[in-house]
C-alpha positions as CSV (number, residue, x, y, z in Angstrom):
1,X,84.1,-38.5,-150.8
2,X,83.3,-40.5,-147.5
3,X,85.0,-39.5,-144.4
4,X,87.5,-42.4,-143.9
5,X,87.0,-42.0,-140.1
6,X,83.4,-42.5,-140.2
7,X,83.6,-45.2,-142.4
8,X,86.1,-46.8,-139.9
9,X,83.8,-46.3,-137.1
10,X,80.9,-47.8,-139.5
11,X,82.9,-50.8,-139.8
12,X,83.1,-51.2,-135.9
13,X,79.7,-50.6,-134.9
14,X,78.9,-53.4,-137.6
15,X,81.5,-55.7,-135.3
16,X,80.5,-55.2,-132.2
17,X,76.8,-55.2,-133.5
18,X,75.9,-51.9,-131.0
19,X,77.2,-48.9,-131.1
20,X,78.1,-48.3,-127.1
21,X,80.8,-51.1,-127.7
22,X,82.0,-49.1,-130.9
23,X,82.3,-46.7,-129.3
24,X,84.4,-48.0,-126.5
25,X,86.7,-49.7,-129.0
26,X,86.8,-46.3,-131.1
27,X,87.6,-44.3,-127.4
28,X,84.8,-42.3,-127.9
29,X,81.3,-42.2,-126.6
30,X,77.9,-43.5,-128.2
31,X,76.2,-39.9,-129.3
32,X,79.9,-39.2,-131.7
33,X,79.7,-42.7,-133.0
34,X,75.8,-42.3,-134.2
35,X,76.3,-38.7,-135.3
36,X,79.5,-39.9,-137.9
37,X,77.5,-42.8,-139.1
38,X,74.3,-40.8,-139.7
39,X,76.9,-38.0,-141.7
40,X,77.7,-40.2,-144.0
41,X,77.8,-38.9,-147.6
42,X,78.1,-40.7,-150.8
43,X,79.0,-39.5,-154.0
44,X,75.4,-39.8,-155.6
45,X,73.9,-38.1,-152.5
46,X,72.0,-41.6,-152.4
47,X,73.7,-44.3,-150.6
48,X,73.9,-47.4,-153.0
49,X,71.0,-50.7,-152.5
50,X,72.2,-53.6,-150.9
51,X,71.3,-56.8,-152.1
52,X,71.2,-60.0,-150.5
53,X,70.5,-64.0,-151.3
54,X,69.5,-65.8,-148.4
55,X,69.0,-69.7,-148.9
56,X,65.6,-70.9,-147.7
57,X,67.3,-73.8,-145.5
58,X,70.1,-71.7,-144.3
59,X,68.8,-69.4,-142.0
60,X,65.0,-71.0,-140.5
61,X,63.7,-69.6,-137.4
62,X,66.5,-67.1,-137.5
63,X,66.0,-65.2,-140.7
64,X,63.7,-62.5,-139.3
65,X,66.8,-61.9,-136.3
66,X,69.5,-61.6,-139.4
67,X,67.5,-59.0,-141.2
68,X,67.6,-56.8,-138.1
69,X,70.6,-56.7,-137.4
70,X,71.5,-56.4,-140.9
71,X,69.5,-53.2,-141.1
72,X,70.9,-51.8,-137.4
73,X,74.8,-52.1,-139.4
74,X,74.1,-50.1,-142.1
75,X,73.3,-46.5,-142.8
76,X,69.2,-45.5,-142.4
77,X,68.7,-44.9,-145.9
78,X,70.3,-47.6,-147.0
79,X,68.0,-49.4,-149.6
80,X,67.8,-53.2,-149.0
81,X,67.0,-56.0,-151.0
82,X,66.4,-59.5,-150.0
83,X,65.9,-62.6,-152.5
84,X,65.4,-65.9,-151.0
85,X,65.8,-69.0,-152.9
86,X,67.7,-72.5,-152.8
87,X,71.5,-72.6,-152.6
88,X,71.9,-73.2,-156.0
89,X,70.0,-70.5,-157.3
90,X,71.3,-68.0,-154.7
91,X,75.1,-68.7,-155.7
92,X,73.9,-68.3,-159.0
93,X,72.7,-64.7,-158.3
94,X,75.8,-64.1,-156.2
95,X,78.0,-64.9,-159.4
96,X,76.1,-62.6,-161.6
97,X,76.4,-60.0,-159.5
98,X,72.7,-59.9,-158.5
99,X,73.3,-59.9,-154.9
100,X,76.3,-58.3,-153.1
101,X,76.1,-61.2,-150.1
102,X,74.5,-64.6,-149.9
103,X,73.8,-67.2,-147.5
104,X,74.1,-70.5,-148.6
105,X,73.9,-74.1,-147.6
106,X,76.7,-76.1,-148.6
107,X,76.1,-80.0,-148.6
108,X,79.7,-80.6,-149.8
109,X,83.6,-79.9,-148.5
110,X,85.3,-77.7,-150.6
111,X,84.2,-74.6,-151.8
112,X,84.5,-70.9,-151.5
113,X,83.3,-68.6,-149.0
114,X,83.3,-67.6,-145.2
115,X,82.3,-70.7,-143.3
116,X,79.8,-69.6,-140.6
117,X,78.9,-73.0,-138.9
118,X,77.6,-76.3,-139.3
119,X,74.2,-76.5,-139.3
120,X,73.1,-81.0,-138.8
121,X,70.6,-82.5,-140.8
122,X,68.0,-84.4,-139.2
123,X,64.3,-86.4,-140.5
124,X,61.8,-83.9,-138.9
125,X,59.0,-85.9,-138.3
126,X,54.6,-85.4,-137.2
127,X,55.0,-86.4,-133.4
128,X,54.0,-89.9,-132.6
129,X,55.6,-91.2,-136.2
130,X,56.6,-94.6,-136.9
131,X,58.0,-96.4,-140.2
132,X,55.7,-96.9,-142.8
133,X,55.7,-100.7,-144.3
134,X,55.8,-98.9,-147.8
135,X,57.7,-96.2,-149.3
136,X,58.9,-93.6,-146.9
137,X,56.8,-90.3,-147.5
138,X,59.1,-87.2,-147.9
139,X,58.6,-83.6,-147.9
140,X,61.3,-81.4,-149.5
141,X,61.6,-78.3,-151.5
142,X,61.7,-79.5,-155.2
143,X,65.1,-80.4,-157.4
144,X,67.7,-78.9,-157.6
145,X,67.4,-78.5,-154.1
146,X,71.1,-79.9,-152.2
147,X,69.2,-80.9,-148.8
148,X,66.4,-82.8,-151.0
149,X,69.8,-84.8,-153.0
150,X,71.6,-85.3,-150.0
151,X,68.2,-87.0,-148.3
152,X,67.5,-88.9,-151.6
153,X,70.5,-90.4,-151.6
154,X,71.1,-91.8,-148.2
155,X,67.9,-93.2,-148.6
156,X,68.6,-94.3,-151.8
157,X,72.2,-95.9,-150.3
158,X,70.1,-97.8,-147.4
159,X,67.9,-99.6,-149.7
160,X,64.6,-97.9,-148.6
161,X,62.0,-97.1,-151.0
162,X,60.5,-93.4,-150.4
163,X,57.6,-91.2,-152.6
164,X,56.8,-87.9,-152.6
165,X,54.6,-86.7,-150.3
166,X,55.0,-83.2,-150.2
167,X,56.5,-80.7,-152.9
168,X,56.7,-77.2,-151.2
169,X,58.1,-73.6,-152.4
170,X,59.3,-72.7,-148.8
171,X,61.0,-74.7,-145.7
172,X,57.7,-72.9,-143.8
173,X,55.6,-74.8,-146.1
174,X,57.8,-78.2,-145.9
175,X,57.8,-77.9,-141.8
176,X,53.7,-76.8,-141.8
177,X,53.6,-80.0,-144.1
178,X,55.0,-82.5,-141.2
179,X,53.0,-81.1,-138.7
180,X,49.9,-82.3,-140.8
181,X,51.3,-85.6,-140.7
182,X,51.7,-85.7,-144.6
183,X,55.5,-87.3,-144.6
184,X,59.1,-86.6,-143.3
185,X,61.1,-84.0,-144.2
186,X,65.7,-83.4,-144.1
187,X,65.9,-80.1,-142.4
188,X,68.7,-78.5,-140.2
189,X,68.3,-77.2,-136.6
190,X,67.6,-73.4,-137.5
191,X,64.7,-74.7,-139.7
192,X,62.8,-77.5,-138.0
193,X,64.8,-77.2,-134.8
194,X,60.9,-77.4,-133.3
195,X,59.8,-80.7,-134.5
196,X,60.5,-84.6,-133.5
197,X,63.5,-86.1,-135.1
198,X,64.1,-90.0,-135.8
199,X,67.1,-91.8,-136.8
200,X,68.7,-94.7,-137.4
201,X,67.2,-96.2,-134.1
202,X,64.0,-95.8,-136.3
203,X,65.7,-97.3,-139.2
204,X,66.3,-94.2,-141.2
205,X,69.6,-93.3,-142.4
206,X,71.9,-90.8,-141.0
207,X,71.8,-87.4,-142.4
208,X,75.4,-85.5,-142.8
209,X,76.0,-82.2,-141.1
210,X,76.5,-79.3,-143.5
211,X,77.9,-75.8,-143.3
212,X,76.3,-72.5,-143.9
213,X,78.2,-69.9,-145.7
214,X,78.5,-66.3,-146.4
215,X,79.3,-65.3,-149.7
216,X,80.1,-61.6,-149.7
217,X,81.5,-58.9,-152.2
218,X,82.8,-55.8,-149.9
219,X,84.5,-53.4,-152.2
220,X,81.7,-50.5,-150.0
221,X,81.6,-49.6,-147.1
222,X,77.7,-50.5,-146.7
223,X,78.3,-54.2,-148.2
224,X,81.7,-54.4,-145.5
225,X,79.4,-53.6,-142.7
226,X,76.7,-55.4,-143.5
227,X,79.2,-58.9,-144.4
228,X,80.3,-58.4,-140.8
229,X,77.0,-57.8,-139.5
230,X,75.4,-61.1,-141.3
231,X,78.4,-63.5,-140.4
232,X,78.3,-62.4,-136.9
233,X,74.0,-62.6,-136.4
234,X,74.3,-66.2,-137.9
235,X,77.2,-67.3,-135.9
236,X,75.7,-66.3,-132.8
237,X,72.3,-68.1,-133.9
238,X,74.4,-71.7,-134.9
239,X,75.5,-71.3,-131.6
């Protein structure tokens, strides 16, 4: 059976994202915190694998940050794995029980989940760019892909023709691809946050804002800790 004390102060050191604070919070001090954590037993002497979904144009320049603190919140051993996908095909593994928490892009209103933050659109453009007299080049992850609809479709709305340019697996490979100077590409901040932008002052169409959310499944104490510990990370990086 696990100690409900230790998984209480698991919880909190997931919260606080240190273990000092914890253990302020708790009343106790840092070495009691660590040593109730690390005694953590589970029933199969193994403690279960976490799995987690992470959208490809969620998380961007701050995916490498998440997975650390991810990995700080939950106990040593803890197996962890990581699939990383579009939003559609992550929500799809979160409803079949593939993954225990997923972070997701959400290009629409309603819908479930813990919203974390908006994260705003913008054409990421190859410095120096100006509007091509024929079809606007675009670079963008392939269908189903929301980000790729949502882009489609404004253009689409404004009455400007567009091709193809670039067809990528990964937002690295889209963002490499507009630094070559091969097209435009929709991405949020956390993604191409280091690239030029245009807008409607360069006669492209506004892009809407959309929200990142966590998905999360926390009947354990590991997936509890590590929900906290991912909402909080990507909060702070929306910031």
């Amino acid at each position: 059976m696990l100690d409900p004390e230790s998984v209480r102060l698991f919880v909190m050191a997931a919260d606080y994202g240190n273990l000092t604070r914890a253990a302020e919070a708790a009343g106790t001090v840092q070495p009691v915190v660590s040593q109730r954590i690390k005694a953590l037993k589970w029933d199969d002497h193994e403690p279960p694998t976490l799995a987690l979904g992470i959208s490809d144009h969620a998380l961007g320049t701050a995916f490498d940050g998440v997975l650390r603190r991810l990995q700080g919140a939950v106990p040593a051993r803890t197996p962890i794995t990581v699939r990383l996908g579009q939003s559609a095909e992550v929500r799809s593994l979160y409803e079949s029980g593939t993954v225990d928490l997923a972070i997701i892009r959400r290009e629409a209103n309603a819908g479930d989940g813990e919203i974390l933050g908006e994260d705003p659109l913008a054409w990421r453009v190859p410095e120096g760019w100006t509007m091509p007299s024929g079809p606007v080049p675009i670079v963008s992850l392939p269908p189903p892909c929301g980000v790729r609809a949502v882009a489609s479709r404004a253009l689409d709305h404004a009455g400007l023709a567009w091709r193809d340019a670039f067809v990528g697996g990964s937002c690295l490979a889209l963002v490499a691809a507009v630094r070559a100077g091969l097209g435009i590409a929709p991405l949020g901040r956390l993604v191409g946050g280091g690239l030029a932008t245009a807008n409607s002052a360069h006669g492209l169409p506004d892009l809407p804002s959309s929200k990142i959310v966590l998905l999360a499944r926390t009947s354990m104490p590991a997936q509890a800790a590590a929900g906290r510990a991912l909402a909080a990370s990507v909060r702070e990086a929306l910031k």
